[in-house]
N, C-alpha and C positions, 0 to 999 in steps of 0.2 A: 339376759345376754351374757354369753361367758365373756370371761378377761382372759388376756394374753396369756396367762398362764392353766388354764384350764386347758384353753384351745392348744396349747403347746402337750401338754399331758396328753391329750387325744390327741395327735398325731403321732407322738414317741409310743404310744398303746399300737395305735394303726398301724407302725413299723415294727414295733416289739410283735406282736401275740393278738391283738384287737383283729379279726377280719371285719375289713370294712368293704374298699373300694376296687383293693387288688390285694392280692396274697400277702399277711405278715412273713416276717422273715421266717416264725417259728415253722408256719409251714411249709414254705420255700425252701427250707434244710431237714424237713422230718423225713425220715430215712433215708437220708443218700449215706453212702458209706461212700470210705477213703478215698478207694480208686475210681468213685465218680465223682468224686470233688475233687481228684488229682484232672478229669476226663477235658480235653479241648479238640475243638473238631482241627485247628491248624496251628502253627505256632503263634500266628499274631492274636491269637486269642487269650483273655484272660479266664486261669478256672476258676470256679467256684470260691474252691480254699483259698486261693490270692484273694480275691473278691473278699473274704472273712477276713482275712491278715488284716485286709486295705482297710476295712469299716472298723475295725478293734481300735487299730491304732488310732484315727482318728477321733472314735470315739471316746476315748482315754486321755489323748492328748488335750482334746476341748472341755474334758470335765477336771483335769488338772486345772486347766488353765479360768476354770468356774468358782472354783474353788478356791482359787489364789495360791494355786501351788505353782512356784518356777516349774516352766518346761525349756527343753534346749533350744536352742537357735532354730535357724532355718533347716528344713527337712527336703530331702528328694524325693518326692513323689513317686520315684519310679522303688523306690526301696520299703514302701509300706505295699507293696505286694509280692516283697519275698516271701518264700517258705521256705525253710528249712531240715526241719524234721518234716517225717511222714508217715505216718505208721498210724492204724485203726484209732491206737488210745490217744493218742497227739491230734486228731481230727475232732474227735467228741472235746478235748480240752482247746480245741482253736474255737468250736462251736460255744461252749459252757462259757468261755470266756466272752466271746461276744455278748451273748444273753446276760451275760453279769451286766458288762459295760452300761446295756441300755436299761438294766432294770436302776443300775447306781445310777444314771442320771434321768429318770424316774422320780427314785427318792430322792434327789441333789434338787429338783426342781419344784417336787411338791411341796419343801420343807423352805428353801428360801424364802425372801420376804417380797413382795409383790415389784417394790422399786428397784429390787437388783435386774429385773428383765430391762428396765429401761439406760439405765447407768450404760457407757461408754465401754468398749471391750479394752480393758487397759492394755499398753504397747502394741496394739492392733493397728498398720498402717494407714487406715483411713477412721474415719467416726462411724464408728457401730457400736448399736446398742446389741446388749447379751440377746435381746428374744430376737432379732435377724441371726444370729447365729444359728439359736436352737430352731430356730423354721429351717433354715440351710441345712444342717442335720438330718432333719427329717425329711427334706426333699432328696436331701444326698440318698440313705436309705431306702426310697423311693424307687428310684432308680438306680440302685443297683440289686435290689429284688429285682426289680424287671428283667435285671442281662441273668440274675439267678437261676429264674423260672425263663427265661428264654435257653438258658443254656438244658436244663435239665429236658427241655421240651427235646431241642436237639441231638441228646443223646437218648431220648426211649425213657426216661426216668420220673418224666411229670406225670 
């Protein structure tokens, strides 16, 4: 029987590169270029590349915060799906960065020691241990492949 940390690795695989149950993200993003990751059927839609922005950041912010590096205060949600640049090479480096994120907390998780998954999310408003986090991560990623590959479906691209 695996431990929580195995099972945590195979789900971060399952959303990194693993095809398991539904599309990794690596395939959900192979070959779209810029302007159909810029592509939304209306405005109240999120694209793709917001979609990227949104999962970096969070992902980055949570392995900071694994690590026991300060992060800043409170964030608005609505600002971890800006984009700002745009351009072909700024797409592959929104992509490449993603792919780092979850490959560094990957190594951030295989390398820890088994009791840090249970240990309390320090300055985390309620009592949570680290491995409810990284499950949350992975469900996050979950579903937002899904609105990925839903979006690409709707534009002719899947």
């Amino acid at each position: 029987m695996k431990g929580k940390k195995e099972l945590l690795l195979d789900q971060l695989a399952a959303c990194r590169d693993d095809p398991s149950w539904f599309p990794p993200l690596s395939r959900a993003l192979k070959g779209l270029t810029a302007e159909e990751a810029l592509w939304r059927e209306d405005e109240s839609m999120k694209t793709i590349w917001q979609i990227v922005h949104h999962l970096t950041f969070w992902n980055e912010r949570w392995l900071s915060r694994f690590m026991g590096e300060p992060t800043s205060g409170a964030v608005d949600n609505n600002w971890t799906f800006e984009v700002k640049e745009v351009s072909g090479e700024d797409w592959q480096n929104a992509v490449t960065r993603l792919e780092t994120s979850l490959a560094d907390w990957q190594t951030a998780l295989s390398k820890c020691a088994d009791f840090k998954l249970y240990e309390p999310i320090p300055d985390y408003p309620e009592e949570a241990p680290w491995w409810g986090a990284v499950s949350n991560l992975c469900t996050h990623h979950a579903f937002h492949i899904g609105q990925i590959v839903r979006i690409r479906q709707r534009q002719g691209s899947w």
